[in-house]
C-alpha positions as CSV (number, residue, x, y, z in Angstrom):
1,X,150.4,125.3,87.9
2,X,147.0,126.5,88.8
3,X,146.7,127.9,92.7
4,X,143.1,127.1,93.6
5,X,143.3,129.7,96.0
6,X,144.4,132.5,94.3
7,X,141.1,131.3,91.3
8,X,138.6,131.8,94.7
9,X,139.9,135.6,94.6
10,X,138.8,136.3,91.6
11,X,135.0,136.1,92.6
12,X,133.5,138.8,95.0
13,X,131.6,136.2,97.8
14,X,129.0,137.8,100.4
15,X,129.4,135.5,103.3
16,X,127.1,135.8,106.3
17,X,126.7,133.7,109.8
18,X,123.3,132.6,110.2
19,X,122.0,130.4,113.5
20,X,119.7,128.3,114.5
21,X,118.5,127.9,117.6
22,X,116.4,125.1,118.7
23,X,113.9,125.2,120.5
24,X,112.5,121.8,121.6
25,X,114.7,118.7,120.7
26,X,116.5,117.9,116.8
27,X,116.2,114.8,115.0
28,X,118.6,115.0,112.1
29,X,119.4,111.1,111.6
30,X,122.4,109.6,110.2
31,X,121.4,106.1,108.7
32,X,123.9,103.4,108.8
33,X,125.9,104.3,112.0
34,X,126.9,101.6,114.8
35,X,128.1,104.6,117.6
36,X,124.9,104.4,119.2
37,X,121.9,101.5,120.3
38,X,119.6,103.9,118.4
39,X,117.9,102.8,114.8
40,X,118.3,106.4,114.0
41,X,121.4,108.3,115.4
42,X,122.2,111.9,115.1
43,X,124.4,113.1,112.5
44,X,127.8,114.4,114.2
45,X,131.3,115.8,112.3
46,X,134.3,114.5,113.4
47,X,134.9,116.0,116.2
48,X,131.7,114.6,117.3
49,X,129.8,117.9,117.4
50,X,125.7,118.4,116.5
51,X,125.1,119.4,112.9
52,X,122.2,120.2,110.6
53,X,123.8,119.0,106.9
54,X,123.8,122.5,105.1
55,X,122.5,120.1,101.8
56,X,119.1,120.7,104.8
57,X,119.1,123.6,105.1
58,X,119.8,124.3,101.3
59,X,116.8,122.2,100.2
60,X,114.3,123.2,102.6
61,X,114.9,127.0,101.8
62,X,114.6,126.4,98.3
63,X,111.2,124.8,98.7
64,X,110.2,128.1,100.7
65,X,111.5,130.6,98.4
66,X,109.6,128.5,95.5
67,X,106.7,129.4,97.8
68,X,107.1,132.8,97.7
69,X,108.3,133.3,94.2
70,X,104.9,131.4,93.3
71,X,102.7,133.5,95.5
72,X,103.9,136.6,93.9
73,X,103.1,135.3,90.6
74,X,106.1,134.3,89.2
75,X,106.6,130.8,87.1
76,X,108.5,128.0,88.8
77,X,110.2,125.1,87.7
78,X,108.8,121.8,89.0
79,X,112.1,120.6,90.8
80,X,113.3,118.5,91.7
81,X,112.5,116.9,88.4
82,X,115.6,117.3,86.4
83,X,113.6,117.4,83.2
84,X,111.2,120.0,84.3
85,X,114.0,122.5,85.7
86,X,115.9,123.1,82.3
87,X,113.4,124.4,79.8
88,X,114.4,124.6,76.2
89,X,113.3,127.9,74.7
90,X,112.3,126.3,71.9
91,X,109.4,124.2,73.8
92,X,109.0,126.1,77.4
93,X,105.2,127.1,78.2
94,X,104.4,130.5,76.9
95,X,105.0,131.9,80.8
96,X,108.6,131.1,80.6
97,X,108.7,133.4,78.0
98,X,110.4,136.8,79.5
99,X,113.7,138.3,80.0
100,X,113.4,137.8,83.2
101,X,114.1,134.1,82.7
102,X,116.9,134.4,80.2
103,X,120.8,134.3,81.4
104,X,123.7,135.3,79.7
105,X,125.6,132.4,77.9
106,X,123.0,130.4,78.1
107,X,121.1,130.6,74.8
108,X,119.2,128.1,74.3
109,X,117.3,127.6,77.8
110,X,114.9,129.4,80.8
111,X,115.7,129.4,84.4
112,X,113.4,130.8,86.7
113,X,114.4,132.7,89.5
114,X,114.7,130.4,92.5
115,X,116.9,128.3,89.9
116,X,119.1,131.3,89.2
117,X,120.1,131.2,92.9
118,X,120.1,127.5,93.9
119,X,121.0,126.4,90.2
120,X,119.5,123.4,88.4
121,X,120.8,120.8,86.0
122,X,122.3,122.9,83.9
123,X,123.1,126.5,86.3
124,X,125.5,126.4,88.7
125,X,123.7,127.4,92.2
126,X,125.1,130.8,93.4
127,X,124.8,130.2,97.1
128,X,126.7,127.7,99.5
129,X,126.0,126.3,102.6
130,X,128.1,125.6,105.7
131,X,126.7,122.7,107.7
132,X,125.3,124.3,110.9
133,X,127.4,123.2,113.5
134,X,126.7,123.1,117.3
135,X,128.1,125.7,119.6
136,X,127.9,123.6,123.0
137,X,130.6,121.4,123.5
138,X,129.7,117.7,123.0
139,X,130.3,116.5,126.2
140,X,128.4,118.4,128.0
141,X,125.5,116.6,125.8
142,X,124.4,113.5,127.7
143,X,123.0,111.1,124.6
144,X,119.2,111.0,124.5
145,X,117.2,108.0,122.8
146,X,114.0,108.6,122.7
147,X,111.5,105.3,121.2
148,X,109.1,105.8,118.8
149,X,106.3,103.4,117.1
150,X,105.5,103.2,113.3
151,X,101.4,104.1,113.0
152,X,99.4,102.4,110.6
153,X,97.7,105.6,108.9
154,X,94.5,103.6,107.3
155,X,93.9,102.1,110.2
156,X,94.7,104.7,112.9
157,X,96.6,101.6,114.8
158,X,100.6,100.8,115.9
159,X,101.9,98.9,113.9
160,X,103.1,95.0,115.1
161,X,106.7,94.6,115.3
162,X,107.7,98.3,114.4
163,X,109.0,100.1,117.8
164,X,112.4,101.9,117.3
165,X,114.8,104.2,119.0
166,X,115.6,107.9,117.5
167,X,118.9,109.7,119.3
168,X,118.0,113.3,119.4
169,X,119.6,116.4,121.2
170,X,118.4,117.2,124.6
171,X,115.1,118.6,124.7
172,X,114.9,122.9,125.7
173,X,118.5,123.9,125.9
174,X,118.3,126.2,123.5
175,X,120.8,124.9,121.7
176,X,122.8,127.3,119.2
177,X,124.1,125.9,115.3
178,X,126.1,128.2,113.7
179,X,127.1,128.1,109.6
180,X,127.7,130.5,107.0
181,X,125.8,131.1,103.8
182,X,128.5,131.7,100.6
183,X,126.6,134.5,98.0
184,X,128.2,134.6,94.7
185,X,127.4,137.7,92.2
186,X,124.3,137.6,90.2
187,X,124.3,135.4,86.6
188,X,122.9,138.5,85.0
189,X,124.3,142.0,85.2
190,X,122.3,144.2,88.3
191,X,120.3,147.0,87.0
192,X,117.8,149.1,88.4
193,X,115.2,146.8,86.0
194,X,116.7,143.8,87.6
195,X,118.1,143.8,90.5
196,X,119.9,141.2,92.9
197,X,117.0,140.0,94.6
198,X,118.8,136.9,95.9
199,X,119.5,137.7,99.4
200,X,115.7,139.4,99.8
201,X,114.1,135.7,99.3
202,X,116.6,133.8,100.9
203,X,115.8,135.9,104.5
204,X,112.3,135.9,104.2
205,X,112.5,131.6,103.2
206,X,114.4,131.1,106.2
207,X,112.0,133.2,108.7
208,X,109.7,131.2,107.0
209,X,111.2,127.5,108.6
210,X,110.1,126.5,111.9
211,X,111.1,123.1,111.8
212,X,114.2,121.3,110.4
213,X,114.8,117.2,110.8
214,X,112.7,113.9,111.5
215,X,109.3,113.5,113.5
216,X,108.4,117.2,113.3
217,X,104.7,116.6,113.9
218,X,106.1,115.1,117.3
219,X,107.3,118.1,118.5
220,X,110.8,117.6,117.3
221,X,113.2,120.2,115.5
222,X,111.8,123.5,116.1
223,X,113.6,126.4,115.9
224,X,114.0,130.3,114.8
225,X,116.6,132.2,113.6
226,X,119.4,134.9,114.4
227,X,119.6,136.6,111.3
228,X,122.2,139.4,110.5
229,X,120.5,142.3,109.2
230,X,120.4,143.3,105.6
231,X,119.4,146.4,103.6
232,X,117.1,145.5,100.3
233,X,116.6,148.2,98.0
234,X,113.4,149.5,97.5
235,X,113.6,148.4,93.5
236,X,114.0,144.4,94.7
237,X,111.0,144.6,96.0
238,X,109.1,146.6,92.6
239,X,111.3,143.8,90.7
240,X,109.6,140.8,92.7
241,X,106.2,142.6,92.8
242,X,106.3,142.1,88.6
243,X,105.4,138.5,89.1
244,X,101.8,138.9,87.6
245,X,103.2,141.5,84.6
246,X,103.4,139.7,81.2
């Protein structure tokens, strides 16, 4: 008989608490739901509480750290393209072409970096996200519909027939969502030539997100972050600053 629990053991796991605290009003829909008059409710758990789906946050702080991985140089795969995030060795653009993109048991492709964290078609990701769930009990959250008009943008008009109704969270309460992010041990064995620079980029992508949810131009889903502190090495940093060296 094989004890799942006693497999998780096996595997040292960094977890951290992260939150988010809003700052204006959140808009994270949840298509399909008849709980509310809105077109667009707000996506609950079962006990009814607030949440921001950690598949979000996941994805949005993957497109960041692609950002910054690209800024300093490095080559990215163009996801979320299955086809263009596994490269065969055999056929992978002459950039792709470093240690720094190879993993152990995995012979025969390249994985850039941001995939060796988040994982791609073929890499399992290394992190895992919690949803982040509301602190506040729920009902001491009156519901809030707010309505909303589709814009035509060619001809700078409303459209006819398109007004709708978006639940959101109260607007400046500050609202706290808490989760926890799952770190896994790096693919590759940690050396001082290449280091585990996972946890570096995933702070500095999530600094680096203002805004989570629908209608953000309209003010909606703003936030920052409390942030445990972390200690990076002085060698992530030289590692990440190789981007640029062929």
């Amino acid at each position: 008989m094989i004890f799942l629990r006693n497999l998780s053991n096996l595997i040292e796991v960094e977890t951290h608490k992260i939150t988010a605290i809003i700052d204006t009003a959140l808009c994270v829909g949840a298509g399909g739901s008849s709980s509310s008059l809105a077109d667009k409710p707000i996506v609950r758990d079962s006990q009814t509480n607030l949440l921001i789906p950690g598949s979000q946050v996941k994805g949005r702080l993957r497109h960041e750290c692609e950002k910054f991985a690209r800024a300093l140089g490095w080559a990215i795969c163009k996801s979320p393209s299955p086809k263009k995030m596994v490269l065969r060795r055999e056929s992978s653009p002459s950039e792709f072409c470093r240690s720094e993109y190879q993993v152990a048991g995995y012979n025969e492709t390249y994985h850039c970096l941001i995939s060796q964290i988040f994982g791609d078609p073929v890499l399992p990701s290394r992190v895992i996200f919690d949803d982040l769930v509301c602190t506040e009990d729920p009902e001491n959250l009156p519901e809030v519909i707010r309505p909303g008009v589709t814009i035509n943008r060619r001809r700078r008009t409303a459209e006819e027939k398109k007004l709708y109704f978006l639940e959101t969270s109260p607007v400046n309460l500050k609202l706290r969502f808490e989760g926890n992010i799952h770190i896994q041990p790096s693919l590759t064995p940690v050396t001082p030539d290449r280091p585990d620079y996972a946890k570096a980029l995933i702070w500095a992508g999530l600094r680096h997100i203002h805004a989570l949810g629908g209608s953000k131009s309209a003010g909606l889903g703003w936030l920052h972050w409390d942030l445990p502190e972390i200690q990076v090495d002085e060698t992530v940093w030289q590692f990440l600053a190789k981007g640029r060296v062929q």
